[in-house]
ChimeraX commands (.cxc) that place a marker at each C-alpha (Angstrom):
marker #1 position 0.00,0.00,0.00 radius 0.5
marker #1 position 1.67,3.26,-1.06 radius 0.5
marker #1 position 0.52,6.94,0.50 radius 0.5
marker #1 position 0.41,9.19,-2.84 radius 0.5
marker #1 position -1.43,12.19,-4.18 radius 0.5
marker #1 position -1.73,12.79,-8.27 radius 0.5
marker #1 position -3.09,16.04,-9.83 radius 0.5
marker #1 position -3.68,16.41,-13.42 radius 0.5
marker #1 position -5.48,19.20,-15.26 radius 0.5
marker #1 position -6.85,17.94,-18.84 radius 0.5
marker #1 position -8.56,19.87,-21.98 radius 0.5
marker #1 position -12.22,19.05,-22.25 radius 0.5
marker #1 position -12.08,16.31,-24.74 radius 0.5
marker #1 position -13.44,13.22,-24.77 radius 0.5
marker #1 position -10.02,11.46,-24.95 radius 0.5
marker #1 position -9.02,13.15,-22.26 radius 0.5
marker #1 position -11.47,10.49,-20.20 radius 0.5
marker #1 position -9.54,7.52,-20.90 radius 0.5
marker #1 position -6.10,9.14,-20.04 radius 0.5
marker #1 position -7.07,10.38,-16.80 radius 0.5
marker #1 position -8.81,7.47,-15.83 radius 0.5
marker #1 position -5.90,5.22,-16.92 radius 0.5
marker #1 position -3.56,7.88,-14.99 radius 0.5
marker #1 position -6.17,7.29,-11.57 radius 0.5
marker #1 position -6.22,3.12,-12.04 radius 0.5
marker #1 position -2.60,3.35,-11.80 radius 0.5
marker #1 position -2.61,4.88,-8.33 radius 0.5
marker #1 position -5.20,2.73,-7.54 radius 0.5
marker #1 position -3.63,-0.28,-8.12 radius 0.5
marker #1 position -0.45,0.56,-5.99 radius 0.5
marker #1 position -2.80,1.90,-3.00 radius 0.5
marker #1 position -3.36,-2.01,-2.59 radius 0.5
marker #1 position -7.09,-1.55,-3.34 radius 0.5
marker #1 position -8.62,-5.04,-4.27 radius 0.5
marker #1 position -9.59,-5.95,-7.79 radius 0.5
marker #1 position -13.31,-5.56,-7.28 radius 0.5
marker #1 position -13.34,-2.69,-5.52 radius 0.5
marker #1 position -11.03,-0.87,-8.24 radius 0.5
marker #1 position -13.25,-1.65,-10.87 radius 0.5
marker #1 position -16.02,-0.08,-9.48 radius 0.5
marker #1 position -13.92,2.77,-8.78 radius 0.5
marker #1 position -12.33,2.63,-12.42 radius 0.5
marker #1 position -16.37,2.64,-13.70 radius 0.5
marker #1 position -17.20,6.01,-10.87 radius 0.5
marker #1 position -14.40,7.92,-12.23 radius 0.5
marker #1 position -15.15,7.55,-15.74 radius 0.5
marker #1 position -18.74,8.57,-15.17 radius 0.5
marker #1 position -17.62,11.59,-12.91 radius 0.5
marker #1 position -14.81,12.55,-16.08 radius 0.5
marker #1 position -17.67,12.28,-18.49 radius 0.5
marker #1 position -19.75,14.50,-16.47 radius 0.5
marker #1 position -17.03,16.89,-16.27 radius 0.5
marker #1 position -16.10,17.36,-19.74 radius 0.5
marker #1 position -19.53,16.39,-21.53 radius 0.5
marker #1 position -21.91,18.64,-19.48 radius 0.5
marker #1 position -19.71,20.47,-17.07 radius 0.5
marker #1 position -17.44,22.04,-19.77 radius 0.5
marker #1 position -19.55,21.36,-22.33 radius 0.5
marker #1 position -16.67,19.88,-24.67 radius 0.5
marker #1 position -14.85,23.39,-24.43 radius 0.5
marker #1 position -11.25,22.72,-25.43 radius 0.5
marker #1 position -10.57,25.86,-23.01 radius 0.5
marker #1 position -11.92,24.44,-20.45 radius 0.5
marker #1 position -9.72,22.44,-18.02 radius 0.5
marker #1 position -10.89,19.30,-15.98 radius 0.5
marker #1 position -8.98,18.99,-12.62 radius 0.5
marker #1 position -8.52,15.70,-11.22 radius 0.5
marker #1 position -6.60,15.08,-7.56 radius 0.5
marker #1 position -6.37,11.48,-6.12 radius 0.5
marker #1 position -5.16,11.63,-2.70 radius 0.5
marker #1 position -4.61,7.67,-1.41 radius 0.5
marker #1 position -3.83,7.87,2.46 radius 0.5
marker #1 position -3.69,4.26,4.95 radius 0.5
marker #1 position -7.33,4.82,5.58 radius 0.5
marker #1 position -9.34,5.66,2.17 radius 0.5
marker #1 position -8.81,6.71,-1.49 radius 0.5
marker #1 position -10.17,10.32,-2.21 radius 0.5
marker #1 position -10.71,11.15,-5.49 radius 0.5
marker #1 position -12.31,14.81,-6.49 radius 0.5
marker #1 position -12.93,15.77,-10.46 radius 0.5
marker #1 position -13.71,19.42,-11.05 radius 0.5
marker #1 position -14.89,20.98,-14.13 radius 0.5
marker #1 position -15.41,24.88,-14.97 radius 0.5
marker #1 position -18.82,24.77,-15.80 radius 0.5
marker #1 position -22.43,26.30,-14.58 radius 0.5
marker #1 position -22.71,23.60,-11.71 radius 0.5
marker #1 position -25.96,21.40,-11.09 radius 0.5
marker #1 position -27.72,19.75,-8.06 radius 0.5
marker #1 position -27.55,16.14,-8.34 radius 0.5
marker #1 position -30.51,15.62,-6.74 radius 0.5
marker #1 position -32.50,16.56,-9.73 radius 0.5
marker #1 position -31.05,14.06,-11.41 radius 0.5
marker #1 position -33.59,11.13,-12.05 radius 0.5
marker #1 position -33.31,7.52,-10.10 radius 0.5
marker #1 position -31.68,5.37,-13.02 radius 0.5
marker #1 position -33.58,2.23,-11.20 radius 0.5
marker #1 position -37.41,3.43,-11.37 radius 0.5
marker #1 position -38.72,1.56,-14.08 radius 0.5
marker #1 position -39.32,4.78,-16.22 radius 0.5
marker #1 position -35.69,4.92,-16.61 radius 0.5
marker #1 position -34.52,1.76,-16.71 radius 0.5
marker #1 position -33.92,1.86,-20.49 radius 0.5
marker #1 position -32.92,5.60,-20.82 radius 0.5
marker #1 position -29.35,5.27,-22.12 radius 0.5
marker #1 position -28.04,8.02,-19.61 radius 0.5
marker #1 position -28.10,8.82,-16.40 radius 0.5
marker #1 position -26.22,6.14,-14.41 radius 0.5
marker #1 position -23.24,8.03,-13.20 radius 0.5
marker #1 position -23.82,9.76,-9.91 radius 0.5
marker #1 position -25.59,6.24,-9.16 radius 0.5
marker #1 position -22.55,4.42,-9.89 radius 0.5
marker #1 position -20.65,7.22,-8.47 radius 0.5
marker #1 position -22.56,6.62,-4.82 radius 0.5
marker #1 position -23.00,2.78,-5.16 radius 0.5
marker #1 position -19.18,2.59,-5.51 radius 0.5
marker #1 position -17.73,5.31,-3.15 radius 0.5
marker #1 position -18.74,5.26,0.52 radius 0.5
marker #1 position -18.98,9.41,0.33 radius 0.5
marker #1 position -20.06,11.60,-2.69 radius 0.5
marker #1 position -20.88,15.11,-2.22 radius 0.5
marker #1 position -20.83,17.71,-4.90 radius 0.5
marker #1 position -19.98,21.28,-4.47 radius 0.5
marker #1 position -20.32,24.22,-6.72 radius 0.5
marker #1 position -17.15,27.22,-6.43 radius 0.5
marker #1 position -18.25,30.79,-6.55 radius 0.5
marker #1 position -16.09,31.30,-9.25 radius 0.5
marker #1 position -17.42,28.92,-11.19 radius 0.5
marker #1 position -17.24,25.05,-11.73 radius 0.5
marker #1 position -18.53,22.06,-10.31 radius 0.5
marker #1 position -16.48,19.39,-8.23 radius 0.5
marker #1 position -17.35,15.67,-6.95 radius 0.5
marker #1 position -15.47,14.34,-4.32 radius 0.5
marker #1 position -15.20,10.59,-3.97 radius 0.5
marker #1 position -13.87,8.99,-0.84 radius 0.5
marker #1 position -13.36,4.91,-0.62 radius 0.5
marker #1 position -12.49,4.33,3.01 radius 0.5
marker #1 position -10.26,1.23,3.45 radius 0.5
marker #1 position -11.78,-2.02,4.90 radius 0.5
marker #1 position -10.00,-2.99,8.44 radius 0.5
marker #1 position -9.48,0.37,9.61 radius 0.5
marker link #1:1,2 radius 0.2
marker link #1:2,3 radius 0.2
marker link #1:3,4 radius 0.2
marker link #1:4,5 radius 0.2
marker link #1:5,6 radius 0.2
marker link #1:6,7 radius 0.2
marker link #1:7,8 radius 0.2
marker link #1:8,9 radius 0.2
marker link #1:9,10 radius 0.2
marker link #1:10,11 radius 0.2
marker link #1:11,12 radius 0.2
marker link #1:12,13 radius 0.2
marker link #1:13,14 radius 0.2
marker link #1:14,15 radius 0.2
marker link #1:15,16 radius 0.2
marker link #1:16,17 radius 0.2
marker link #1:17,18 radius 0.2
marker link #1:18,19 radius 0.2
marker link #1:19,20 radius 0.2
marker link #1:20,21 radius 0.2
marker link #1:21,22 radius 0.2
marker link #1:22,23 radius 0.2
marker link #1:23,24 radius 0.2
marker link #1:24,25 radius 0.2
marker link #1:25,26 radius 0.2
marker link #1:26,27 radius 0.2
marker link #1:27,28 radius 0.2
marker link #1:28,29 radius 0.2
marker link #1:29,30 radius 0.2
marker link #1:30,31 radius 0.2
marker link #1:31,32 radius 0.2
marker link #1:32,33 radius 0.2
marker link #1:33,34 radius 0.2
marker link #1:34,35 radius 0.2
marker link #1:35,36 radius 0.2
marker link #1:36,37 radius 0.2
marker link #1:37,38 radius 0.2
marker link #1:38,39 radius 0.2
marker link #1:39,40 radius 0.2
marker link #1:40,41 radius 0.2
marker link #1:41,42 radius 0.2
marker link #1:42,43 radius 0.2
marker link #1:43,44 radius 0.2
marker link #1:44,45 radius 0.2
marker link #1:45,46 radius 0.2
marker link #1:46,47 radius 0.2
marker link #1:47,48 radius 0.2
marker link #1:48,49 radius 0.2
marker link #1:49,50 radius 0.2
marker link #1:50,51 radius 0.2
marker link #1:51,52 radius 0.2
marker link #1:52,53 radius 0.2
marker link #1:53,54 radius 0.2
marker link #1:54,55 radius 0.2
marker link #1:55,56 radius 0.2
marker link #1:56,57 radius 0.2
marker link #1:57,58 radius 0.2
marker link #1:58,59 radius 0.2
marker link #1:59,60 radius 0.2
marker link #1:60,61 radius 0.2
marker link #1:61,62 radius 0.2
marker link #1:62,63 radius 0.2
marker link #1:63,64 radius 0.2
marker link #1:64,65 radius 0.2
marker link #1:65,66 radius 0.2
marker link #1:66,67 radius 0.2
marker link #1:67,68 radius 0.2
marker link #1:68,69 radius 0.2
marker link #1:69,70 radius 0.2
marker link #1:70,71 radius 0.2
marker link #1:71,72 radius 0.2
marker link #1:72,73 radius 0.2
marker link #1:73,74 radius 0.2
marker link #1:74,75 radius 0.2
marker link #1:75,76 radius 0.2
marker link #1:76,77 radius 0.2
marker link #1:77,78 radius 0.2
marker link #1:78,79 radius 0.2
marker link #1:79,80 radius 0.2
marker link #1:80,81 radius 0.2
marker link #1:81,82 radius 0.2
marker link #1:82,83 radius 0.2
marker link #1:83,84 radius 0.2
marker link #1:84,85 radius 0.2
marker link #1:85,86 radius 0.2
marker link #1:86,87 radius 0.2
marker link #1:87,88 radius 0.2
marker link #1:88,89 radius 0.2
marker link #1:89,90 radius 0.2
marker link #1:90,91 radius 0.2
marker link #1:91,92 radius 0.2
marker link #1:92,93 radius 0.2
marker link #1:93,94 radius 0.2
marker link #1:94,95 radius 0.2
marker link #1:95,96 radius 0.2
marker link #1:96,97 radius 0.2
marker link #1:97,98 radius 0.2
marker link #1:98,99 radius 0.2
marker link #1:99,100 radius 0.2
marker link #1:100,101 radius 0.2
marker link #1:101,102 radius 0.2
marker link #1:102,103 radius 0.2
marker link #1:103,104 radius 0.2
marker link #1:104,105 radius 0.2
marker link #1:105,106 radius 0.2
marker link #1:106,107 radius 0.2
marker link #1:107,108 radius 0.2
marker link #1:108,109 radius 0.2
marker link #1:109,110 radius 0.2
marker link #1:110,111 radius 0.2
marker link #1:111,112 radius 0.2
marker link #1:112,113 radius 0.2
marker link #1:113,114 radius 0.2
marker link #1:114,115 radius 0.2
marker link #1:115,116 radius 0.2
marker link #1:116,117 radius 0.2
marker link #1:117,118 radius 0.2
marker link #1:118,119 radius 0.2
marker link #1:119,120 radius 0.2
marker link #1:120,121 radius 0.2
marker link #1:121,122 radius 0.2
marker link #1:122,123 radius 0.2
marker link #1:123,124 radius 0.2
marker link #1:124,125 radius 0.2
marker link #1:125,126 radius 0.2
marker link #1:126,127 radius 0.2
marker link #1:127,128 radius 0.2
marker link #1:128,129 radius 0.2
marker link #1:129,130 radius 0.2
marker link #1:130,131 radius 0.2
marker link #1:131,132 radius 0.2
marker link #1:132,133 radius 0.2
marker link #1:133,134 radius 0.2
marker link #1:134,135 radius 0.2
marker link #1:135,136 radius 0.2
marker link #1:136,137 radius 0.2
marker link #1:137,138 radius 0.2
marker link #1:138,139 radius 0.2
marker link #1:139,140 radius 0.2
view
């Protein structure tokens, strides 16, 4: 298990997903978080990178997405932060009610907070949105 913190700042583009999230896997896998767990955290962070550069920053090129992974002996905390108007995630309908069960969108703050044992969302004054994402460590 290895103590680390990563920042990266990334255009808005959809490529841009895949290289941060293979950037955030990597520290995952040396925090010593088990397979299962990771992939669930691997499938959060994509959703909350999406998010971030599809309707945060709107695909803006100029727009950066910040990404800081802090692992520590007792959790993983993981915050993505966009530069965009902000939302409140509770408006966002329940991807399990059956009127949304086929809706092709819509599954990533539930994945998000099925995954993580904390999500909360704030919104900056200066603009942007950020989700932080904190996996506390089993045996602690």
């Amino acid at each position: 298990m290895t103590v680390e913190t990563t920042e990266l700042k990334l255009p808005s583009r959809i490529e841009a997903i895949d290289e941060a999230a293979t950037a955030v896997a990597g520290l995952v896998a040396r925090s010593g978080i088990g397979e299962e767990a990771a992939f669930g955290i691997d499938m959060a962070v994509r959703e909350a990178l999406a998010n971030a550069v599809i309707h945060g920053n709107k695909l803006d090129e100029t727009k950066l997405v910040g990404i800081n992974v802090k692992s520590s002996l007792d959790a993983l905390e993981i915050s993505v932060h966009d530069q965009g108007q902000g939302f409140n995630p509770d408006t966002i309908s329940d991807p399990t009610k059956e009127e949304n069960i086929l809706k092709s969108s819509g599954r990533g703050i539930f994945f998000m907070r099925n995954f993580f044992d904390e999500v909360d969302w704030s919104i900056s004054p200066e603009g942007g949105t950020t989700v932080r994402m904190i996996k506390r460590r089993a045996n602690r």
